[in-house]
Structure formats: C-alpha cells, structure tokens
N, C-alpha and C positions, 0 to 999 in steps of 0.2 A: 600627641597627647601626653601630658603629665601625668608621672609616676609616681606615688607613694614610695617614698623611702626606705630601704630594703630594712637598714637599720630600726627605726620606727614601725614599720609593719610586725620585725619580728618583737619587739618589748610587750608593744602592746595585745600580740596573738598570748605572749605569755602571760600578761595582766591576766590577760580574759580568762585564760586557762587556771593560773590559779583562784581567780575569783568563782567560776564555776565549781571548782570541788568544796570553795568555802559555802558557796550556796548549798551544795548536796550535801552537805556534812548538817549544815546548820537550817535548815529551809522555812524557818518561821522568823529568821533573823530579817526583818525588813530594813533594815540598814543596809546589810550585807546585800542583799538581795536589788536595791535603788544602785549601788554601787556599778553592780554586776551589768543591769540594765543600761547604765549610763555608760559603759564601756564597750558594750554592743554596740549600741546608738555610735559609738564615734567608730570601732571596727566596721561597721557600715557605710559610714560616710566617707572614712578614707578609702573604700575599697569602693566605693559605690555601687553597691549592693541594697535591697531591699530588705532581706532579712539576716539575722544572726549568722544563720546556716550556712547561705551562702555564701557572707562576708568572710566567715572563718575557713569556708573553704575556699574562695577568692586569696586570700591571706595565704595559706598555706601552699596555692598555686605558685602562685607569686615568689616568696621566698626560694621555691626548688625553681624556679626559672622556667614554671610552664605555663604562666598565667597568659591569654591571650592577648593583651596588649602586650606583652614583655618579648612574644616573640620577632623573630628578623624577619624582614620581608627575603624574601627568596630571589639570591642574583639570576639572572637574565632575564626575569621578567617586565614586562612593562612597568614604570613608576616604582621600581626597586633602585 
C-alpha cells in the first residue's frame, strides 16, 4: 500500500492548522472559511479518511509513526 509523504502530510496538517484559528478568529469570512474546507477536502483524500476529524487525526498518527498502515509486520510470522 502507498503512503502519503511524511513531508507533505506534515505542511499540509499545518496549513490546516493555521487555516483553522483563521476561521475561528474570523467566522463569517467566507473566503477564509472555502479555503479552510478545500484543505480538509485534500487532508482527507491523502489520508483517506471520510472526514476532517479523522483525517487530521490519521495525519497526525502518521507523522509520530503509529498510523496503521505505517506499521511493520511482525518477524516470524506467517507473510512477514
């Protein structure tokens, strides 16, 4: 299985992160706000996630090295 890029996963968790306090700072700025969504949308899709939530915590799995696809199969088992 193919893995999102440690590099890329972390930019973009931090896009997301700044975009989010510009939405809760500013919350009627619809610019701001299309931005924010449209960075989800792709934090979602590289992480292949359904929603934000879990993408960002997918995202953040990921980078510390505990994300499930990221870990080793275990030697001496069968298909290891």
């Amino acid at each position: 299985m193919l893995l999102p890029d440690r590099n890329t996963v972390d930019r973009l968790l931090r896009h997301y992160r700044d975009q989010e306090r510009t939405v809760l700072a500013r919350p009627c700025d619809l610019s701001a706000r299309r931005r924010f969504e449209d960075t989800a949308y792709t934090l979602c899709v590289l992480m292949g996630e359904r929603t934000a939530r879990d993408a960002v915590h997918a995202a953040e799995r990921h980078l510390a090295g505990t994300h499930p696809r990221t870990r080793r199969p275990l030697e001496g088992l069968p298909g290891a």
